[in-house]
Steps between C-alpha positions, in 0.01 A plus 500: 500500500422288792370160401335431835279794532159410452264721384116474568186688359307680843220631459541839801273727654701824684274615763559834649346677829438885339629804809667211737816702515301829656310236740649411893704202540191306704263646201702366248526151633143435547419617118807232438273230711192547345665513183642151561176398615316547222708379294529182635140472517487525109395119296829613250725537827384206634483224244834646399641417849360159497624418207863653578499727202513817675757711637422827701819750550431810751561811360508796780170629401322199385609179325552305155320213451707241251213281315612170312175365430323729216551839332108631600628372910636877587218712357240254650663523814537866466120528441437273801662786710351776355128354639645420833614816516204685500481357868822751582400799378844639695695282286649627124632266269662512137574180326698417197530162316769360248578152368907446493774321529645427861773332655564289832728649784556479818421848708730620853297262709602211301132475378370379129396833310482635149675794320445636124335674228163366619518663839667835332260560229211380752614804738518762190171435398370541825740797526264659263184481733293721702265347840288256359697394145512176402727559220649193222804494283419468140615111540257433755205693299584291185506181674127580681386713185462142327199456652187676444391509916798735516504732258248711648755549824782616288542881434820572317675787636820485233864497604651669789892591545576324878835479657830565269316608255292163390211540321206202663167437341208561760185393520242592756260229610165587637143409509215628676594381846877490505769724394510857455391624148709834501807540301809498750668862596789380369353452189315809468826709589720314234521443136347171446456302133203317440548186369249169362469178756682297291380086516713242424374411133683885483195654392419841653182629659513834540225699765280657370525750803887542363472846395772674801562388831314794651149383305560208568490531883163710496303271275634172717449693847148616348412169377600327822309705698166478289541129505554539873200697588300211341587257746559703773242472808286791590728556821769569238373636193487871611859543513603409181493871430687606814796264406862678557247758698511411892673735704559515868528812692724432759504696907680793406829521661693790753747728337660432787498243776429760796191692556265277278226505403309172451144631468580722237752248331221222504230783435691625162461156367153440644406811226710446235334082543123704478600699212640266269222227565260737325610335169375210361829408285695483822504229795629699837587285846281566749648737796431176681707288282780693552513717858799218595707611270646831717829379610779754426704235303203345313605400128231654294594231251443213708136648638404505176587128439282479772223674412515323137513863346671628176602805641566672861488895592708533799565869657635697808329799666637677784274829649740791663270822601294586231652320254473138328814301312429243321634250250297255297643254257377208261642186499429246212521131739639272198814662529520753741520774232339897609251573259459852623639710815471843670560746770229742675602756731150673596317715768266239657171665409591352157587153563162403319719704169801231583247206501287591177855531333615177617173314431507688141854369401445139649201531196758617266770277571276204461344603190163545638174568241249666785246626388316878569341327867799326564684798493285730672543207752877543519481860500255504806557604822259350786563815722726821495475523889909382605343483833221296458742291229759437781211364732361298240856335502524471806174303531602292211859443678304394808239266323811305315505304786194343549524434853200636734694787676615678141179444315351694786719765494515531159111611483593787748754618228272430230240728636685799561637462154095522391482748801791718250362450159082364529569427076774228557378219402792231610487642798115361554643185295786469751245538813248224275819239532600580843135462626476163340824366561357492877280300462690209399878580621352619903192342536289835508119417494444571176204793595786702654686474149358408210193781436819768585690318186190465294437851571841623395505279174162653402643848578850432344292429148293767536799699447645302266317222325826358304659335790495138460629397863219729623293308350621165594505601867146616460430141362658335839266727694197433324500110501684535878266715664186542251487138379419661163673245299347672195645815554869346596472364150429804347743675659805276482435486091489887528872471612607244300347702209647836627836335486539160364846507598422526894574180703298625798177520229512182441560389833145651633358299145618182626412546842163546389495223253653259776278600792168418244650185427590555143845343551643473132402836453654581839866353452461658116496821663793480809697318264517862292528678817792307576675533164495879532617494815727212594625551848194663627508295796107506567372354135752245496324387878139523365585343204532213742221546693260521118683148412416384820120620504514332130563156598864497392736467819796379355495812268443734771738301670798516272415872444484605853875267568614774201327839645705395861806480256456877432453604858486202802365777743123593345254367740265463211687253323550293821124540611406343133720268436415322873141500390557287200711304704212453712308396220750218383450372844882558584457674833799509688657719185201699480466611865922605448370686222194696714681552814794685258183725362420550862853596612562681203123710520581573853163266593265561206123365598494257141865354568392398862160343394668324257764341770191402683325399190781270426597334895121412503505304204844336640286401773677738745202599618580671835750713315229624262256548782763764687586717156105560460517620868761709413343625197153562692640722758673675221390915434293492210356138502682375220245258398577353180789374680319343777250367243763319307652302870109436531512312131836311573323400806204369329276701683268646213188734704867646677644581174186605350418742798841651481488533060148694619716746716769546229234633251356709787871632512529560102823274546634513184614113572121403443507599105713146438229287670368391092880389501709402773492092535537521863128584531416165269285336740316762668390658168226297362305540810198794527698682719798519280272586204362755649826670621600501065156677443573750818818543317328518128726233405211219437 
């Protein structure tokens, strides 16, 4: 025995980043910095620190934190992480605690550092976790489980055989907010013995959910999530059910690398997206949310960290004469494992038999309970044309990209699809979209668009009644073009009712609700639309803009700096984010902000009345003065733009004349007037007034 070695009592939490070792170097290393910024932002962290009771020892993929202050300092820290980290939804963590003896030594770099049975049993309890876990040694549970504002966060999951064979007592900590409720994998896959949380008086309390590991996990995942759905907000609630149940469809892939074909590739998972939204126990990304995602070496894994989905179908397709190959496989995200896989070889004519079966096994695989609509939904086929199906995704291909030219050719495609099969009815959906998209991505007067999209909506339900987005474009047109705010209502509840599930529903709800000036009810709404659909670049920018329009800037603020984290090139996000900006009275950054919307929008009308907007109220006034020039002699008088110069200028019968022309236009601009503060002192005058009756929105 070695007299000098001293042996001290830590108190460790093992923190581990779940998948780093199937992430990129540069990947990896940001999760690491986050990591290590939250966790110094933690009170436990921090007072530990000050106090020099803390050691912190890097681990690879994450870190051990050495506590010598108190046996409850891990697990609150631990818990203290597990809130931040619903900030970075791309980041997994597992966590294991133990109290144990450590000693002093001195690492390679000559640097104070700790080595023992506290660090060792720390890691094998954590060992033991899944994403989420905070998971406790029986010590640690026995120490906390002497006091009654704990108990309710222990869940005793027995003893589990770890490394050489040792046997560790694990407890799984979790409330309503933190933690992850679900017994761990490794768990479920090995023999485990329940045993009592032992206190130190050496009486034992034994669960009363202790009947066998496997109950156990159902009744504590089921009681979790009832507890949950109380306190969840509305924006939330609906998914409870869904949980474990979001799948992306990724851009199908070639077969091989020559002679693809993308429209098909992205049109395979455009259909398969349609077919499996049609059930109300499953969350689907949007095609939107995931068109990026067609690189040939895309990890279908790491998309669907992205997309914050539980599962991922991936799939090749090659067409060679008259035939289709195709591949299709499911991939479970948590750990990469298939869930289900197959191989088509088919005459094209029956590639909608290869997407039915591939929609009909995703529905398998994930345990799916449709019922008799919602699988008359899967089963249906929107046309039995291949013609008029290619054209329709070719249009869709073409419409993907949102910029003027392809929204305008995708109508041309669009309408021969109709031309090919008058009963499609996402074909007149598809022409609906493309006709409305014009009117806000290219600056089309809105008569030369929107009764041609309102037209097809109408049409596309006529055929087909049950199609939620048709009913949320219909809902655009209606309040865009009709000012029928009434009838936009209607309509977007229709979709969200259709499919509660459908992030575009309640996207056309909250714009509604937002435009009316029934903010809370607004943000309620995008917030969902969001949730269902993460990345969808669009919601996360009018999310903004509904903050904004509510009052709250440095909301819309700090969600607009997180949309540009997803995507720094969507003029939307730029165009918003420099009119709050504007609003905080921080100019320079907001006209940085505008001119990027500009540059990015190749010149859209708003982004360059806003730039004037804002170098008027700088002062700059000649500068203003030349951009509503510029704008006048512009095709198409883009006067809401000019109108908004006129109001940085101060110059209220200008901007009041020009609002008049935008609502002889039907610009679509003039249904935020209720809303958008940069009208503030123009509105309470008559003439303002009467422009919100003109525009039924008094």
């Amino acid at each position: 025995m070695n007299p000098e070695l001293r042996l001290e009592i830590a108190h460790v939490l093992f923190i581990d980043i779940v998948g780093s070792s199937k992430l990129l170097t540069n990947e990896q290393s940001e999760l690491l910095r986050v990591l290590n910024q939250i966790v110094r932002g933690t009170a436990q962290v921090r007072s530990a620190e000050a106090a020099g009771k803390l050691i912190r020892l890097p681990t690879g993929d994450g870190m051990a934190l050495a506590f010598f202050t108190t046996p409850d300092a891990p697990v609150r820290c631990a818990m203290e992480i597990s809130q931040a980290l619903k900030s970075y939804p791309n980041l997994h963590l597992r966590m294991g605690a133990h109290s144990g003896p450590v000693d002093e030594v001195v690492d390679v770099n000559e640097r104070s550092n700790v080595a023992g049975a506290g660090i060792t049993i720390a890691q094998r309890v954590m060992d033991c976790g899944d994403a989420g876990h905070i998971l406790l040694s029986k010590r640690v549970a026995d120490d906390l489980g002497q006091y009654s504002h704990w108990q309710p966060c222990l869940h005793d999951l027995g003893e589990a055989e770890v490394k050489h064979g040792a046997r560790v007592g694990i407890v799984n900590l979790y409330t309503d907010e933190v933690g992850n409720p679900a017994v761990p994998e490794k768990l479920r896959s090995a023999s485990v013995a329940a045993a009592p949380v032992r206190t130190r008086s050496g009486k034992s309390h034994t669960p009363a959910w202790l009947i066998g590991i496997v109950l156990l996990g159902l009744i504590g995942a089921a009681l979790w999530y009832v507890a949950r759905s109380r306190t969840m907000s509305p924006a939330g609630a609906a998914s409870a059910s869904t949980t474990g149940k979001r799948i992306a469809v990724l851009p199908f892939k070639p077969l091989a690398a020559e002679g693809r074909d993308q429209i098909l590739e992205l049109g395979m998972a455009d259909t398969l997206i349609a077919k499996l939204s049609g059930s109300r126990e499953m969350i689907v990304s949007s095609l939107s949310a995931v068109r990026k995602y067609t690189n040939l070496d895309q990890d279908s894994v790491a998309a669907g960290r992205e997309l914050q989905v539980d599962s991922v179908l991936e799939g090749s397709v090659q067409k060679a004469g008259d035939r289709i190959r195709a591949t299709a496989r499911l991939i479970r995200v948590a750990d990469g494992a298939s869930l289900w896989a197959s191989t088509f070889d088919e005459k094209f004519t029956d590639v909608f038999s290869v997407q039915d079966t591939i929609s009909q096994k995703v529905a398998d695989a994930l345990a799916l309970r449709l019922s008799g609509e919602e699988k008359e939904r899967l089963a249906k086929r929107d046309t039995k044309d291949v013609e008029a199906y290619q054209l329709y995704l070719t249009g869709r291909y073409h419409w993907n990209r949102l910029t003027p030219t392809e929204l305008k050719t995708s109508i041309g495609f669009f309408q021969q699809a109709i031309d090919k099969d008058p009963g499609y009815a996402m074909a007149y959906f598809g022409l609906a979209e493309a006709n409305r998209g014009l009117a806000i991505n290219a600056d089309v007067p809105s008569q030369d668009c929107l009764p041609q999209a309102k037209a097809a909506a109408e049409h596309a339900l006529q055929l087909d009644d049950s199609l939620p987005e048709a009913h949320a474009s219909l809902s655009f047109c209606l309040i865009w073009y009709d000012w029928d705010w009434a009838g936009g209502q209607t309509q977007a509840r229709r979709a969200i009712a259709l499919n509660d599930n459908s992030a575009i529903a309640h996207f056309s709800y909250a714009h509604v609700l937002s435009d009316l000036g029934r903010h809370d009810e607004a943000i309620a709404e995008i917030g969902k639309a969001r949730e269902l659909d993460p990345v969808f670049l669009l919601t996360c920018a009018l999310e903004g803009m509904f903050l904004h329009h509510a009052g709250r800037d440095a909301e819309a603020k700090a969600k607009l700096d997180k949309a540009l984290q997803l995507d720094p090139n969507f003029w939307v996000t730029h165009l918003m984010l420099g009119r709050v900006l504007a609003q905080q009275k921080q100019y320079g950054e907001a006209l940085e902000e505008l001119t990027k919307a500009k540059d990015l929008s190749h010149g859209n009308s708003e982004a360059v009345g806003s730039i004037g907007y804002v170098l008027a109220r700088q002062g700059r006034t000649a500068e203003a003065q030349a951009l509503l020039q510029e704008l006048m002699k512009r095709p198409n008088e883009p006067s809401y733009g000019v109108a908004l110069v006129y109001a940085g200028l101060n110059q209220q019968d200008g901007a009041l004349q020009w609002l008049g022309k935008a609502c002889d236009q039907k610009d679509v601009r003039v249904t935020l007037l209720k809303v958008d503060p940069r009208w503030e002192d123009i509105r309470p005058s008559p003439g303002f007034q009467a422009l919100l009756k003109r525009v039924h929105l008094d």
